[in-house]
Every structure is written in C-alpha cells, then in structure tokens.
Phi, psi and omega in degrees: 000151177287125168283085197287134173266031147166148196226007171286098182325128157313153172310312171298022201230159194241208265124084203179189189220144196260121162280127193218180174273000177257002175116186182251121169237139192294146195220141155263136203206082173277133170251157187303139183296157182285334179228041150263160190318321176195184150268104189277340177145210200215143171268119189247114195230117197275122175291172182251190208281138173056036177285175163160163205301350184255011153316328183262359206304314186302288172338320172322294169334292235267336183288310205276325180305293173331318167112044175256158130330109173231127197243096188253161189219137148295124176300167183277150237003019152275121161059240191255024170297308200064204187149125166318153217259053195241102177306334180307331189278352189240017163317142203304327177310305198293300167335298193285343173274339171285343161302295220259346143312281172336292163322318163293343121354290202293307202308314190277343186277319181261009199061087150085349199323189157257161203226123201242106172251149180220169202201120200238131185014310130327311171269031142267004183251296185305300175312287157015299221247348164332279202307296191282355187272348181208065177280358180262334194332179184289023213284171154213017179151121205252114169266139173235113163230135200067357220243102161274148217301332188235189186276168192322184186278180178276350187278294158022287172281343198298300210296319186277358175295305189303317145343297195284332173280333177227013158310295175311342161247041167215169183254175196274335177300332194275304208300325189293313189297318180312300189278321185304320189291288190290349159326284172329306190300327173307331197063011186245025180260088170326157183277110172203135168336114176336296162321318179289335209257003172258293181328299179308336188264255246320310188305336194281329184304327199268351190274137230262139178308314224262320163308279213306351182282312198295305159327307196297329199267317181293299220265017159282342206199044179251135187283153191261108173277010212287312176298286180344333230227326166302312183273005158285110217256096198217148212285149211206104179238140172234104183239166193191159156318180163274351192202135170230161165267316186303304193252117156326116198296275173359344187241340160292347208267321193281324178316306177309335173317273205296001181272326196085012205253185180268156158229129164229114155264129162267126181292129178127331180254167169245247163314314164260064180289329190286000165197037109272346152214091198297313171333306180297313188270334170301321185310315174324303187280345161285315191283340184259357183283318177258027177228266166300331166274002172275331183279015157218093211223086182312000000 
C-alpha cells in the first residue's frame, strides 16, 4: 500500500464530496495554486487495491503549482466513500462507470478543460475498463501507473489469495492485527510514523470488506486487455518504480511497447512512486500532461 509523507493539505485545496450521477464520492481537490503559470486541465487520480485518496497527497503541491486541477477520489467503498455491503456493487464494470461519472463532473465544472486520468495498480485496471466502455468519455490522456497488463505476479496472489480466504470470517479489526503481524514476521513492516500508522488503520477499518474481496478476486483474474486499449487513439503514459512487486517492471516495460505509449521509470521507487519519489513523479506527469496529452482535448 501506498504510505503517503503528509496528509496535510495545500491552501488551495479542499477536502469534500463529488456529487456524481453514480453517487458521492470523497475527494482531495487541489485547484491551480494562485501564482501558477497557466492552467493546463484537471487530473483525475484513481487509488489502487487497499488505496484512497490520500495516496495522492504528496503529489497535490507540485501538480496545482504547475497549474492543473487535481482531483484525487475514493472509490466507492473505499475509506470515506462508503459503499454497499454487496461484492456485486463492486464488479470491475460497476468501479469503472463510477470514473466516468466522475470524469463527467470534472469535465462539466471545468468547460472543456483536458481532462487526465490517471489510475495507480488496481485503478489502472479500472480506468483501463473506464477508457474502453467510454472511449469517446472526455479523456485527454490515460496514465497507467504501477498498473500491469494482466492479473499480479504469483507471489502476489499467495497474499492476496490469503485476504481472500479470511476476510469473510474476521471483522476488519481482527484482519488488521492479522496483516500487521505477518507483516512483522516477514520483516517487511517498515518503520511508521504514528500519525501514518493511525491513518493506515483508520482507512482499512472504513473500507468496505466485500470491496477489497472483490477487487482482490479482479487482480487474481483480470485478462490482459493490453491490444483493445491500443487502438484507442488517446495519449498513453506508463510509469512505474525500478522495482514492483504486483507486476515485473520487464512486463511493464513490453506492455508500453505494445501500447505505443511513453514509459517512465523513476529512479529510487518501487510500487508507489507517487509517495515514494513525488517530486520526481510530478515531474514526469506534467511533462507528459502538457506536452503530448494536451494535444488531445476532445
């Protein structure tokens, strides 16, 4: 999961819910910093699997000082979204028509502006199916970040196999004590900060079980969609770390291939570039928002 280094808000930036035709959803909503250079559109930024809006937090600064919009969102029944106690609400269909609600929102609020979806490892797969169920939708350019072409690697499915096998018979507090532990045993539970380690539980406690089974079940078994997604001829960037666990960056790397798309790897991240080197990744998501994806703004 992503670990975000600050949940503390730009001035410009709100906190609040996008009334959409699919329902409200919570949102961080950076408007263009007051002395930025020009306005470029609006970025729309979908979290990934056990994610939330606050994934994006680091990102906010350096993207609205440029002079985009940024709108990062909880999916329904993520974190303070909320969301029915149904796995049925959370078919990958049902995820991706709530993007393009959303997107039509942004769209209509900002005139025409261009509009950037971007979708970091679950939510490349949902923007992904967004993009092909609405390939005329407003876009003006699809970011796949961390987001690989098929479902995870197999070490991957061990863990999220295991989710899946005991959600349904623990409350989310017992799973959280649960994922915390074999973290430890494992060695792999990074050293975080109280304030991080209070969020991170609070977001796992608010999230809906029956999301994350459902979600956990697409990224065992989601098909590689990678030609469809080719011939949709809208600007296409894939960035990811130097090292991923979910996908092998070699397989991200041929995905961009077969996409036509830009690739950027940041040096220094792994799974989460987008809070593990913000700096880095804004730069990235700028130089392609306002250079090749600005030339396409339907």
């Amino acid at each position: 999961m992503s670990r975000p280094t600050t949940l503390d808000l730009p001035e410009h930036a709100s906190a609040h819910r996008l009334d959409t035709s699919r329902g409200s959803f919570a949102v961080l909503d950076a408007a263009p910093a007051p002395d930025a250079p020009a306005r470029h559109g609006t970025a729309l930024l979908v979290p990934g699997f056990t994610g939330s809006k606050e994934d994006f937090a680091d990102l906010l600064v350096p993207l609205s000082e440029a002079g985009f919009r940024v709108v990062a969102v909880d999916g329904r029944g993520q974190h303070e979204s909320g969301g029915p106690r149904d796995e049925a609400a959370y078919a990958q269909r049902e995820l991706a028509a709530d993007v393009s609600a959303q997107a039509a929102v942004l769209a209509a609020e900002d005139g025409g502006a261009p509009l950037h979806v971007l979708g970091h490892s679950l939510g490349g797969h949902i923007v992904r199916a967004a993009v092909l169920a609405d390939s005329a939708g407003p876009w003006a350019s699809l970011t796949l970040m961390s987001s690989g072409p098929a479902e995870v690697a197999p070490s991957q499915q061990v863990r999220t196999q295991l989710l899946i096998d005991h959600l349904p018979t623990m409350d989310m507090e017992a799973a959280w004590r649960a994922m915390r532990a074999l973290d430890a045993d494992r060695g792999d539970g990074a050293a975080t900060p109280a304030w991080l380690d209070d969020f991170l539980h609070r977001r796992w406690v608010s999230t809906a079980p029956e999301q994350l089974i459902a979600t956990a079940r697409q990224l065992m078994t989601e098909p590689d969609r990678v030609d469809e997604l080719a011939a949709v001829p809208l600007p296409k960037l894939v960035l990811s770390g130097e090292v991923d666990y979910a996908w092998p960056v070699p397989l991200l790397d041929a995905m961009a291939e077969r996409l036509g798309a830009r690739r950027v790897v940041i040096k220094g991240a792994e799974h989460s570039p987008n809070a593990e080197r913000p700096a880095e990744t804004a730069a990235a998501l700028i130089a392609f928002w306002a250079g090749e994806g600005a030339a396409s703004t339907k």
